[in-house]
C-alpha positions in Angstrom: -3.0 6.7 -26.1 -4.7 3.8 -24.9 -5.3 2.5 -21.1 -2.3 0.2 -21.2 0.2 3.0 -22.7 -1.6 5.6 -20.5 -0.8 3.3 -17.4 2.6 1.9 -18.4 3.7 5.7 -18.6 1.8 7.3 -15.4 1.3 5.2 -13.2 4.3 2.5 -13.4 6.5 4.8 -15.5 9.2 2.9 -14.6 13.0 4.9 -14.8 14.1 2.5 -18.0 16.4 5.0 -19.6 16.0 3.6 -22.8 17.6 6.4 -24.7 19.1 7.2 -28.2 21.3 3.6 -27.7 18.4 1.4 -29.2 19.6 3.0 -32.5 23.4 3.8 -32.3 25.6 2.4 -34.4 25.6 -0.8 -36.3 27.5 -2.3 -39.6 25.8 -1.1 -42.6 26.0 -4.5 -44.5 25.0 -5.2 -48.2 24.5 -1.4 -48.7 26.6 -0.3 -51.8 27.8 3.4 -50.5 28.9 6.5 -53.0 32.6 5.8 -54.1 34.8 7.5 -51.9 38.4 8.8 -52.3 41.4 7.0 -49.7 41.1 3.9 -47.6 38.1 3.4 -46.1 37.7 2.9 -42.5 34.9 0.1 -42.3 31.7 -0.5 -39.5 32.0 3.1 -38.2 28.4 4.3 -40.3 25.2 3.6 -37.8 22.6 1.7 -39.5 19.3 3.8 -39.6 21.0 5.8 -41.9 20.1 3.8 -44.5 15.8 3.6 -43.0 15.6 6.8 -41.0 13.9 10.1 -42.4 16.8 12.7 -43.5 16.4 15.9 -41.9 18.6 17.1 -43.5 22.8 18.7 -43.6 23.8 19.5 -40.4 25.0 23.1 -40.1 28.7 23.1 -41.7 30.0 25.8 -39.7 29.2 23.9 -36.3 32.2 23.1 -34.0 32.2 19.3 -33.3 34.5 17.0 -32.4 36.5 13.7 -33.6 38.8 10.8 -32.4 41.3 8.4 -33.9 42.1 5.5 -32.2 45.4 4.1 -33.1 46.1 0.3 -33.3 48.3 -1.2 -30.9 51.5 -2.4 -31.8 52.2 -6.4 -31.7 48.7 -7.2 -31.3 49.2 -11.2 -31.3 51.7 -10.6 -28.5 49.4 -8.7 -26.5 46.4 -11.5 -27.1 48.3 -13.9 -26.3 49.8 -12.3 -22.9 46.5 -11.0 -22.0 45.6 -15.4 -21.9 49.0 -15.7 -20.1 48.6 -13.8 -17.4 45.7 -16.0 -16.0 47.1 -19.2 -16.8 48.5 -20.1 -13.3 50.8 -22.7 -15.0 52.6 -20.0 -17.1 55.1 -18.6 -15.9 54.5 -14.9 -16.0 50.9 -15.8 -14.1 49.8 -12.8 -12.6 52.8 -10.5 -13.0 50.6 -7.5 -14.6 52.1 -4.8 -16.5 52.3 -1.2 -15.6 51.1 1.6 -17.6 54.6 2.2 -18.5 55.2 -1.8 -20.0 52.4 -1.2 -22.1 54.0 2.0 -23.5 56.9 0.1 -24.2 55.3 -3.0 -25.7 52.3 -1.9 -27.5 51.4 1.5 -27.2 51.0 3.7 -30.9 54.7 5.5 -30.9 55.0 9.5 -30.8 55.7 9.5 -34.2 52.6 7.5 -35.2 50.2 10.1 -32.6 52.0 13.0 -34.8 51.4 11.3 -38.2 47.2 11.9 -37.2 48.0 15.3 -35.7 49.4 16.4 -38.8 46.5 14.6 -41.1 43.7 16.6 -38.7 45.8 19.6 -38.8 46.1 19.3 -42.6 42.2 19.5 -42.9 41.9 22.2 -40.4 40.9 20.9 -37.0 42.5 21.5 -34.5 44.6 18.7 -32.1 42.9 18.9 -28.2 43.8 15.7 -27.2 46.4 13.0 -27.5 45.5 10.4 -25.3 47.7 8.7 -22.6 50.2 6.2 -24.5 49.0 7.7 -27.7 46.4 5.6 -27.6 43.7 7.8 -29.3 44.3 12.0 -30.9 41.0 14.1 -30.5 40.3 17.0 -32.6 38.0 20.2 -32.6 36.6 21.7 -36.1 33.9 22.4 -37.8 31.1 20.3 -39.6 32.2 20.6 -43.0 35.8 20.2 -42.4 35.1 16.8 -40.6 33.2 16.3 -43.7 36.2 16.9 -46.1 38.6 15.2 -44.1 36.7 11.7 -44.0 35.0 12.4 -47.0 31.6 11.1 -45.1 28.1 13.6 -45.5 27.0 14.8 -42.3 23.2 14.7 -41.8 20.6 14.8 -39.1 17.8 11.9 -38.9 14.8 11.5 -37.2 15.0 8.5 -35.2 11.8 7.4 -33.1 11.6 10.8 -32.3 14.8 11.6 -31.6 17.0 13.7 -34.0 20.7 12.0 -34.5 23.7 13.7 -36.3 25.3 10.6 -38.2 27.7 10.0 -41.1 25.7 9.1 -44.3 28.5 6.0 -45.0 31.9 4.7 -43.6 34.7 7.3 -43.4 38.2 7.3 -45.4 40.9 8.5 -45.4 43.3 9.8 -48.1 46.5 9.9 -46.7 48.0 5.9 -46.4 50.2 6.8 -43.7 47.4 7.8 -41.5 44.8 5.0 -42.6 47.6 2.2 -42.0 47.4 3.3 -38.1 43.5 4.0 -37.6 42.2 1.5 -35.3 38.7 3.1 -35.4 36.8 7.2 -36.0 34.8 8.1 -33.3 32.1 11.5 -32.8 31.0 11.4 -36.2 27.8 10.1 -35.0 26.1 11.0 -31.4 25.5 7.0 -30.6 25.6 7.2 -27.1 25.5 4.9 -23.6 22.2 4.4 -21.5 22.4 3.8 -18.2 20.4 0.7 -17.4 19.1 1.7 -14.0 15.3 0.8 -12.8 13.3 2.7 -10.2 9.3 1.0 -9.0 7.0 3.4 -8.9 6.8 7.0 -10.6 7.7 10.6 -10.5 8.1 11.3 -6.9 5.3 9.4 -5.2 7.6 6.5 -3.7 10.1 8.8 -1.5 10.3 9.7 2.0 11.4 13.2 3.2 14.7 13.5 4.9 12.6 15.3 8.0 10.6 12.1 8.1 13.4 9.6 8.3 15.0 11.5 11.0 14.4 10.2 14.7 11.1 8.1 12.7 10.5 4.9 12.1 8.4 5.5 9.1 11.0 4.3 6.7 11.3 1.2 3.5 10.3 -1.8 5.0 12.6 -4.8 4.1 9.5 -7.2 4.7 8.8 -7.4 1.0 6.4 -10.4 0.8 3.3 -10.2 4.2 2.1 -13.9 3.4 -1.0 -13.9 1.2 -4.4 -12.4 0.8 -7.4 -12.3 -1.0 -9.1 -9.1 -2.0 -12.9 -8.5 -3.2 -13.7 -5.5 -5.5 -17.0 -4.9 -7.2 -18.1 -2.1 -9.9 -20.5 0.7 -8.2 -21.2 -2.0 -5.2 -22.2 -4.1 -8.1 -21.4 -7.0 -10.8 -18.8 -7.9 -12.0 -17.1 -8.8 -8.8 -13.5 -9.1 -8.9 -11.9 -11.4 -6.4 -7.8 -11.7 -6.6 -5.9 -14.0 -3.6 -2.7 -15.2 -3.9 1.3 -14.1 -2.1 0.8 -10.1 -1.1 4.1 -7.7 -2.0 4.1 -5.8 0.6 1.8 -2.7 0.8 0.9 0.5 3.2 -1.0 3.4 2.4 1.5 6.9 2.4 4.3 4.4 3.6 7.6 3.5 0.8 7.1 0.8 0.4 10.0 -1.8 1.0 13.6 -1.5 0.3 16.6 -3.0 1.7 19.5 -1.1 3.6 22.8 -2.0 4.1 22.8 -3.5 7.4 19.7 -6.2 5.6 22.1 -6.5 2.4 24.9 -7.3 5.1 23.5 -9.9 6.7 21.9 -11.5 3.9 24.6 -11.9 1.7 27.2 -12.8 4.7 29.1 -9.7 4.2 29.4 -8.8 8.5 32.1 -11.5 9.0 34.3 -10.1 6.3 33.9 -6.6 8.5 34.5 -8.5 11.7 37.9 -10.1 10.5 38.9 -6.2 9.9 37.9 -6.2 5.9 36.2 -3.4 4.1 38.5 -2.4 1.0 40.9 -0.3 3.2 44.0 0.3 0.6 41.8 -0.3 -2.3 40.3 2.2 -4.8 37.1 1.7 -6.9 36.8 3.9 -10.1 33.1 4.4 -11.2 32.6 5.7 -14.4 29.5 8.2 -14.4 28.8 10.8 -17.0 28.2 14.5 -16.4 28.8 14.4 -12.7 26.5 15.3 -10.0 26.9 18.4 -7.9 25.4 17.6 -4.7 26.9 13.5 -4.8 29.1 13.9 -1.6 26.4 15.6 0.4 24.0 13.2 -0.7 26.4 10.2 -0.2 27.3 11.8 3.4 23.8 11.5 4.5 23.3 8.1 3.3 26.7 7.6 5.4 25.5 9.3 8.4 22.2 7.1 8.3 24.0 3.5 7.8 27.1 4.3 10.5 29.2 4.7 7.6 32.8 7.3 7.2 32.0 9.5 5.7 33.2 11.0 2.3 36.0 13.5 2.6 38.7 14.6 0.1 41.2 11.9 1.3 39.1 8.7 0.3 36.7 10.4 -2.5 37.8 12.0 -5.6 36.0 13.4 -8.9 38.2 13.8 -12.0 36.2 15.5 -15.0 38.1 13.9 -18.1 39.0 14.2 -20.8 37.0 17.8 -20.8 35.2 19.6 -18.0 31.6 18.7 -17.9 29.0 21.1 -18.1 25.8 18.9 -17.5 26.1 18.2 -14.4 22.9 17.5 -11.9 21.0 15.4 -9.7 21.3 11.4 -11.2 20.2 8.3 -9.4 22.7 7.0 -11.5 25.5 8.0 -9.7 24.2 7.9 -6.5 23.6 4.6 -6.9 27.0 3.8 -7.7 28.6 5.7 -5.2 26.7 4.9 -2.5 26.1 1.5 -2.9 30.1 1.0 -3.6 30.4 2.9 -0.5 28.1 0.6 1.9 30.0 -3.1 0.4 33.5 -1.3 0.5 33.1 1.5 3.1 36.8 1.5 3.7 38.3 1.7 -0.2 38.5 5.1 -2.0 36.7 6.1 -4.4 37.7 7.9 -7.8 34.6 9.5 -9.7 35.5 9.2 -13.3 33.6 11.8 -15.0 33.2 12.3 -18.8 31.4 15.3 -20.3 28.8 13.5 -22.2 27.1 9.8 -22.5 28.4 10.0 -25.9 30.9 6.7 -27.1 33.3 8.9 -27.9 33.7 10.8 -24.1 32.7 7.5 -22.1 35.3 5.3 -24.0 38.4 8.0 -23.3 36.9 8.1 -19.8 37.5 4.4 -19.0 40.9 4.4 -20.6 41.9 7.2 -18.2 40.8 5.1 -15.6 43.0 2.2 -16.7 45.4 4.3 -18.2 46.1 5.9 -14.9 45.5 2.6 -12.6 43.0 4.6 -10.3 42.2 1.1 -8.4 41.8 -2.7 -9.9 38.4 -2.3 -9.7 36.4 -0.4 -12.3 32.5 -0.2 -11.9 30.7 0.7 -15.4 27.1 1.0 -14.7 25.8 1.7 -17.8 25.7 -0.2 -22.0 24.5 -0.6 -25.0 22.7 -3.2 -26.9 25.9 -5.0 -28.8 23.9 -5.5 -32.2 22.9 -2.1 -32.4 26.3 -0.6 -32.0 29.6 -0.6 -34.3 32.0 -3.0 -34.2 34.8 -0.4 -34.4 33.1 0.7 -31.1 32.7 -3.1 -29.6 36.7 -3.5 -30.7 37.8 -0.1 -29.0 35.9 -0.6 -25.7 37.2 -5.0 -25.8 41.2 -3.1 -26.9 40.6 -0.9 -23.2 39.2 -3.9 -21.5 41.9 -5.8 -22.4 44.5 -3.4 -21.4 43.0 -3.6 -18.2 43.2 -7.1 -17.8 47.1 -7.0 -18.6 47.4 -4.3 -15.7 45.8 -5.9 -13.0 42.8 -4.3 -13.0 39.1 -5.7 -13.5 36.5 -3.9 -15.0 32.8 -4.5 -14.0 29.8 -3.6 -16.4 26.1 -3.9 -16.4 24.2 -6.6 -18.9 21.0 -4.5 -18.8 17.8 -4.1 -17.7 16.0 -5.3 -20.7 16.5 -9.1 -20.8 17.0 -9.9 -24.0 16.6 -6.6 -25.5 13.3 -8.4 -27.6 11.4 -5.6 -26.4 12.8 -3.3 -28.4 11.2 -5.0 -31.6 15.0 -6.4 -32.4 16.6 -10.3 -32.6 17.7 -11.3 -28.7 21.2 -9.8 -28.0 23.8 -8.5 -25.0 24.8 -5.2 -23.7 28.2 -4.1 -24.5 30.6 -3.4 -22.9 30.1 -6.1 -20.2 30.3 -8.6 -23.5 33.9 -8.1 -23.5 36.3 -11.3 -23.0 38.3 -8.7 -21.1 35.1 -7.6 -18.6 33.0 -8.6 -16.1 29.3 -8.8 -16.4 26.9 -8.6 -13.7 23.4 -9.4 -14.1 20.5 -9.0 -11.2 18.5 -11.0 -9.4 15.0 -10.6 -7.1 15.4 -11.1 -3.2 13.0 -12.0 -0.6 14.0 -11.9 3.4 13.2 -13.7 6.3 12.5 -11.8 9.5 15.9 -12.0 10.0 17.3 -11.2 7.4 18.5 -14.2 5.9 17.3 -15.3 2.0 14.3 -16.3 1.8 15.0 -16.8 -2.0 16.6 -15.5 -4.7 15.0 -15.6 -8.4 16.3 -14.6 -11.5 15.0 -10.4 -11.7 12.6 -10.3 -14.8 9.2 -8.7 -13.7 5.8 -8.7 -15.6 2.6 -7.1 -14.9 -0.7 -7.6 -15.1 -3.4 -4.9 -14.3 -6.7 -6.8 -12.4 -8.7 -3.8 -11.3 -7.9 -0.1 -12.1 -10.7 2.6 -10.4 -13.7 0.7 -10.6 -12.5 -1.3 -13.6 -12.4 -5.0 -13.4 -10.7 -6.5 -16.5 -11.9 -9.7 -17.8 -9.8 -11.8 -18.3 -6.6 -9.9 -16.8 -4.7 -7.1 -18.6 -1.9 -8.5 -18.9 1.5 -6.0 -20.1 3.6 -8.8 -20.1 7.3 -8.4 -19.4 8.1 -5.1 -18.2 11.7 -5.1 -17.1 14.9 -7.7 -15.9 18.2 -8.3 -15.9 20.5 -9.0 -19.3 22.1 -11.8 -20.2 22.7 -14.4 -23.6 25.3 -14.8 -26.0 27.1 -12.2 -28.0 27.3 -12.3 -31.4 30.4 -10.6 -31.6 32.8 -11.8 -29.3 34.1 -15.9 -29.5 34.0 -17.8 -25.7 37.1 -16.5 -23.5 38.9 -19.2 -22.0 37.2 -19.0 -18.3 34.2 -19.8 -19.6 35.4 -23.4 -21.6 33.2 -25.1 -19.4 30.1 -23.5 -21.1 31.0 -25.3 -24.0 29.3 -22.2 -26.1 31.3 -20.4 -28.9 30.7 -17.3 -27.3 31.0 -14.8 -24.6 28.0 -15.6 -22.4 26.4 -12.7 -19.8 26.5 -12.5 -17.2 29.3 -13.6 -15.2 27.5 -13.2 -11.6 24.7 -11.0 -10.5 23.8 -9.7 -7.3 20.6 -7.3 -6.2 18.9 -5.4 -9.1 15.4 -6.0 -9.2 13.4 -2.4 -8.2 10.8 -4.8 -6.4 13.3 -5.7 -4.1 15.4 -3.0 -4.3 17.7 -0.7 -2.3 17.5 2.6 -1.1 19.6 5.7 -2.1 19.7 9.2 -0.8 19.2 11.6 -3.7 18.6 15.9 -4.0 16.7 17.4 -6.8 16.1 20.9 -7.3 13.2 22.5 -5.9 12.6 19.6 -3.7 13.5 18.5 -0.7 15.7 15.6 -0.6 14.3 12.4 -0.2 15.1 8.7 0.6 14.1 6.5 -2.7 14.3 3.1 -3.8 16.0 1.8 -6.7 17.2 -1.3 -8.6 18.8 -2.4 -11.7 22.0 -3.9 -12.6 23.2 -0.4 -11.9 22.5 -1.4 -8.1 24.5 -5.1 -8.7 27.5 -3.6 -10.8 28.8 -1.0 -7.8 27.9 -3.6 -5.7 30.3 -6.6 -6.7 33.0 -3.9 -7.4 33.1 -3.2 -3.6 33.1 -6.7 -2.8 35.8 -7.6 -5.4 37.5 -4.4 -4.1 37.5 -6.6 -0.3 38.8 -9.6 -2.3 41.8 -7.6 -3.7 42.4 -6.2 -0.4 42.3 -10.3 1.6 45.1 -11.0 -1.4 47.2 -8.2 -0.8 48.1 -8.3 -4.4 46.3 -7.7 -7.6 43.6 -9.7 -8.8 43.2 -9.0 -12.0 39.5 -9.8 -14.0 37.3 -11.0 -11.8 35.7 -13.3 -14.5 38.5 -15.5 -14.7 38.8 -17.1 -11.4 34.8 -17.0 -10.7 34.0 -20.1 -13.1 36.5 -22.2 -11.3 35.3 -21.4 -7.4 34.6 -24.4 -4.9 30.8 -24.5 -4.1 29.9 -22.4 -1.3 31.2 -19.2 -2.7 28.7 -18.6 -4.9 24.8 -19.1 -4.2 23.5 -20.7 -7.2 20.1 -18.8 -8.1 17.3 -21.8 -9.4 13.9 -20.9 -10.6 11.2 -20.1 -7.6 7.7 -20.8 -7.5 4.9 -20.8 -5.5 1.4 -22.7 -5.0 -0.2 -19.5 -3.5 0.4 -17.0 -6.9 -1.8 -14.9 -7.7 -5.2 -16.2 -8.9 -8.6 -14.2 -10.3 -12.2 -14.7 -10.0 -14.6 -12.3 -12.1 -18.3 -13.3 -11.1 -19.9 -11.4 -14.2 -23.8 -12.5 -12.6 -25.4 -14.4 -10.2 -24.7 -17.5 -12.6 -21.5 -16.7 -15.0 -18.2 -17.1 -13.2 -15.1 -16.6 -15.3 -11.8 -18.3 -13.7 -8.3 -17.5 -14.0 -5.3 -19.7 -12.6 -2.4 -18.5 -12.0 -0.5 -19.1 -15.4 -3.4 -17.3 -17.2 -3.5 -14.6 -14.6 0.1 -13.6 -15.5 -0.2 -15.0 -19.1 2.9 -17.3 -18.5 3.9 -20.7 -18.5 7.1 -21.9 -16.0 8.3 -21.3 -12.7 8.1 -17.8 -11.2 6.6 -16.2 -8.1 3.7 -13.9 -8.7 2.4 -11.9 -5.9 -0.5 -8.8 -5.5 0.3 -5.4 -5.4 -2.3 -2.4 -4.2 -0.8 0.8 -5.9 -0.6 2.8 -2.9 -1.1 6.2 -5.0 -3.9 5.8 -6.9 -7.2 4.2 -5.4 -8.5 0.9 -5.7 -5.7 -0.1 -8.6 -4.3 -3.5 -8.0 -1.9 -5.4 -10.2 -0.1 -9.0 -10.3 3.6 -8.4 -10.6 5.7 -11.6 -11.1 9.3 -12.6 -10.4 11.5 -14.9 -12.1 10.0 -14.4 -15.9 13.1 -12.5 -17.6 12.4 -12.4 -21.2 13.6 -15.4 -22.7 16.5 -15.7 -20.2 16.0 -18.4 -17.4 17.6 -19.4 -14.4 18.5 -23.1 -14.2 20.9 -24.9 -12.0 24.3 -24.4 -12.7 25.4 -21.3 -14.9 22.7 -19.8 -16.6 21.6 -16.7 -19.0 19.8 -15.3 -16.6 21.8 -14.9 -13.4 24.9 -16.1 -14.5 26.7 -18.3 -11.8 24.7 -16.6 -9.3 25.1 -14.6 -6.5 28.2 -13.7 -4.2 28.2 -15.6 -0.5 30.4 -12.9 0.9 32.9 -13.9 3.7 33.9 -17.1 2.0 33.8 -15.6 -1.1 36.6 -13.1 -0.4 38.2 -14.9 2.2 38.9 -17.7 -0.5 41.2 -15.3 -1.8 43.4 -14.5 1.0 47.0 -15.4 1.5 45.9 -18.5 4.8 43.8 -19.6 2.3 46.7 -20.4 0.1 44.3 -20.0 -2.9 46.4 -16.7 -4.7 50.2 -17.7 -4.9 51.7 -16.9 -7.9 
């Protein structure tokens, strides 16, 4: 491993929970596959299949287990309604359907759910699950009679490291009553969700006990940027001599570091006003989707409460429902308290409903979101987590946009995460999305970087993409500059699945763009959570990602819904048509004090580095010196602003989206004196 890798993993290590997702599931296209009896069910065979090294059968007397996903009825009607609904010169504008209209008017019948009971039952698996609305039938059975019944071969593959179950090519199915109503097959593979959330420094070096934050002031600081510096380093007390100056992120030996809280985040983003007039989500429910569960969330959650002047989280405003099967992973994840917590501080009087699936798996996470809209837990949904959309199905990307959509006719809208990967480049593959935020039906939020005045107020706001570059590491000066390059931001572009929805005409683009709006997500400027581990004591961190924005804008659109006093259905759709004011457009930043090097080699050879060639980049973008508090004499230039090849730009862009919310208009637009909602 060399220096780079060795740092990149040690001593940044940043939490990018880049799991098995960078190869789920993908059309296999111009493969021929093995003839296969029945209709085939096409796009449900993942595409390293085809490249990956075959480990092998998987065992054919394993239980797994396996989902059908019914189409709807009078899918043209339901398109076309799903448009109506949020046209406000039609004249069923905003009158959503309940759970029980959508029964009525395009659910899969009784009969229809009983046609795939009988074809599992036929082949010897056994029926778990029919879904609300008969909407999907789940099944338990073992390896080789999933095998016979979809006529698909069952093996295990080595995937950059990783060993996979997948189907070897596209299931079938040989009874034509059944095929006729599959929509899409999922569990056949484990493809799974990631969630994209993004912590700044590693392992457990940037929290503070709770002992030390009670009754001390040794807490994050929200004074990010301390003006600029120079600093001189040499090797032994001799040449070279490394001399960096430039903007200085904030940095104090055995302190956190800096972090905003939600009193900082109130003021900022003009959220205290909307408290003030009596607005906090009261009557309102936000269901966050988070798989596995956490067993210490409340108590963590309560003591982030306690700290901020918070209610606290009882069984009257917070609930956890483990669907659609108990989990049995459950543990400490920054991922949920993140959600929750953050939810909590926008929204701290709306309920909260835990949606909990057993496993990150497409197959639990999808049935967990339609139980969520199913059920009409709240009109906000807050999705925190994704996939990259080229490397998954699209009999996946259809059954998460057929739930989305649903959603949308009932009311309700459903927040997701683009990513904390940019363009997803990184991962050696063409630039695309994360799904499901790339749903016509969703709402995607994106992240950006924040700086504070002393008071509080923005300083500015930049698009969140961060790069590195190591200057001096132990007595190592590196001429020129190490550069990583980018290391982490926020997702955005346009899908390649899904054609432009109607709110976003204005775009003039022929498809979906990401994201919608962002809000805080960069780890640099990130927030602070209150998190238990085991064997440690728990501790006060800091966190970002669009994990951090996604909970975030669901509280706030949770406040929104609440001003109405109706249901507001999809966010998305009224946020391209706001007056200005509402929404802070983010622009490119930069600076004429980044970060510039100076490595005096001798007495006479000087070698000179401006600030473009310091961070390798061309642009706009903000670049400032960080001293790694935890390991001695290692300094780096960090940058904000460089996201891949996303950019911010005036106006909607890739990178941010329309930008970020200016709270107490932004709601109050949509309450009833402001004569903005009428149906």
């Amino acid at each position: 491993m060399n220096k780079r890798e060795v740092y990149r993993t040690a001593n940044i290590g940043r939490l990018r929970t880049v799991g098995l997702f960078v190869v789920a599931v993908v059309l296999v296209a111009g493969v021929t596959l093995p003839a296969t009896a029945g209709q085939l069910i096409a796009h449900n065979t993942p595409s390293y299949v085809t490249s990956a090294k075959n480990l092998g059968a998987e065992d054919a007397s394993k239980t797994m287990e396996v989902t059908i996903w019914l189409n709807p009825h009078n899918r043209a009607e339901m398109d076309q309604l799903a448009k109506d609904l949020y046209d406000k010169t039609s004249p069923v504008y905003r009158q959503w359907l309940k759970s029980r209209d959508v029964a009525a008017r395009f659910a899969p019948t009784a009969a229809e759910a009983k046609t795939v009971q009988n074809f599992f039952e036929s082949h010897n698996l056994k029926v778990v699950n029919v879904g609300p609305n008969n909407f999907f039938v789940r099944a338990r059975g073992t390896v080789g009679d999933v095998q016979t019944a979809f006529h698909v071969q069952l093996n295990n593959y080595e995937v950059h490291g990783e060993v996979l179950r997948a189907n070897d090519r596209d299931p079938s199915v040989d009874d034509e009553a059944t095929a006729a109503l599959v929509h899409s097959v999922a569990g056949l593979d484990t493809g799974q969700y990631t969630h994209p959330l993004a912590e700044k420094f590693a392992g457990t070096e940037k929290k503070i006990t709770q002992n030390v934050s009670k009754g001390s002031n040794t807490f994050f600081s929200s004074d990010c940027f301390t003006g600029t510096t120079t600093l001189k380093y040499t090797t032994n007390g001799s040449y070279p001599i490394g001399i960096y100056s430039g903007n200085s992120y904030y940095t104090v030996v055995n302190s956190p570091g800096c972090a905003y809280t939600p009193p900082e985040i109130y003021t900022a983003y003009n959220l205290n006003g909307l408290y003030a007039e009596g607005f906090n989500g009261a009557g309102q429910t936000i269901a966050i989707i988070d798989w596995c569960g956490s067993l210490t969330i409340k108590e963590d959650a309560n003591t982030f409460s306690k700290k901020f002047g918070l209610p606290l989280l009882t069984s009257s405003n917070f609930t956890e429902i483990y669907t659609p099967t108990p989990s049995t992973c459950a543990g400490p994840d920054p991922e949920i308290n993140i959600d929750v917590e953050w939810a909590h501080a926008i929204a701290p009087g709306a309920n909260i409903d835990l949606v909990v699936p057993p496993s990150a798996t497409f197959q639990d996470v999808d049935q967990g979101f339609f139980y969520a809209v199913n059920y009409d837990l709240g009109n906000t949904i807050s999705g925190s987590y994704g996939a990259p959309e080229s490397l998954v199905a699209p009999s996946i990307l259809n059954t998460e946009n057929l739930i989305a959509e649903i959603a949308a006719l009932t009311g309700i809208s459903a927040q997701f995460a683009t990513g904390d990967d940019g363009d997803f480049t990184d991962f050696g593959i063409p630039p695309t999305v994360s799904t499901p935020a790339d749903s016509p039906y969703a709402t995607g939020v994106g992240g950006v970087s924040l700086a504070l005045t002393s008071s509080n107020t923005i300083a500015w706001q930049s698009a969140w993409g961060t790069d590195e570059t190591l200057l001096n590491d132990e007595g190592t000066i590196f001429d020129p500059p190490l550069a990583f390059g980018f290391i982490y931001g926020s997702g955005g572009g346009a899908s390649g699945f899904f054609p432009s929805p109607p709110f976003q005409a204005s775009l003039e683009s022929a498809w979906r763009e990401l994201p919608d709006i962002s809000w805080l997500a960069d780890p640099f400027t990130g927030a602070v959570i209150f998190l238990s581990e085991p064997g440690e004591t728990p501790s006060w961190y800091a966190y970002g990602g669009t994990s951090l924005a996604t909970p975030m804008f669901s509280g706030l659109w949770a406040i929104a819904n609440e001003e109405a006093g109706v249901a507001l259905g999809q966010a998305a759709s009224y946020l391209y048509t706001l007056p200005a004011g509402l929404i802070t457009d983010v622009v490119p930043v930069g600076s004429s004090t980044n970060v510039t090097a100076t490595i005096k080699q001798s007495s006479t050879v000087t070698d000179s580095y401006d600030a473009d060639q310091v961070m390798n980049l061309t642009g706009t973008f903000y670049s400032g010196l960080w001293t790694y508090p935890y390991v001695q004499d290692l300094v780096l230039a960090i940058s904000f602003g460089t996201d891949s090849s996303l950019a911010a730009a005036p106006g909607w862009d890739d990178a941010t989206g329309l930008g970020t919310p200016n709270g107490q208009p932004f709601a109050d637009w949509f309450g009833p004196s402001a004569g903005n909602n009428k149906k």
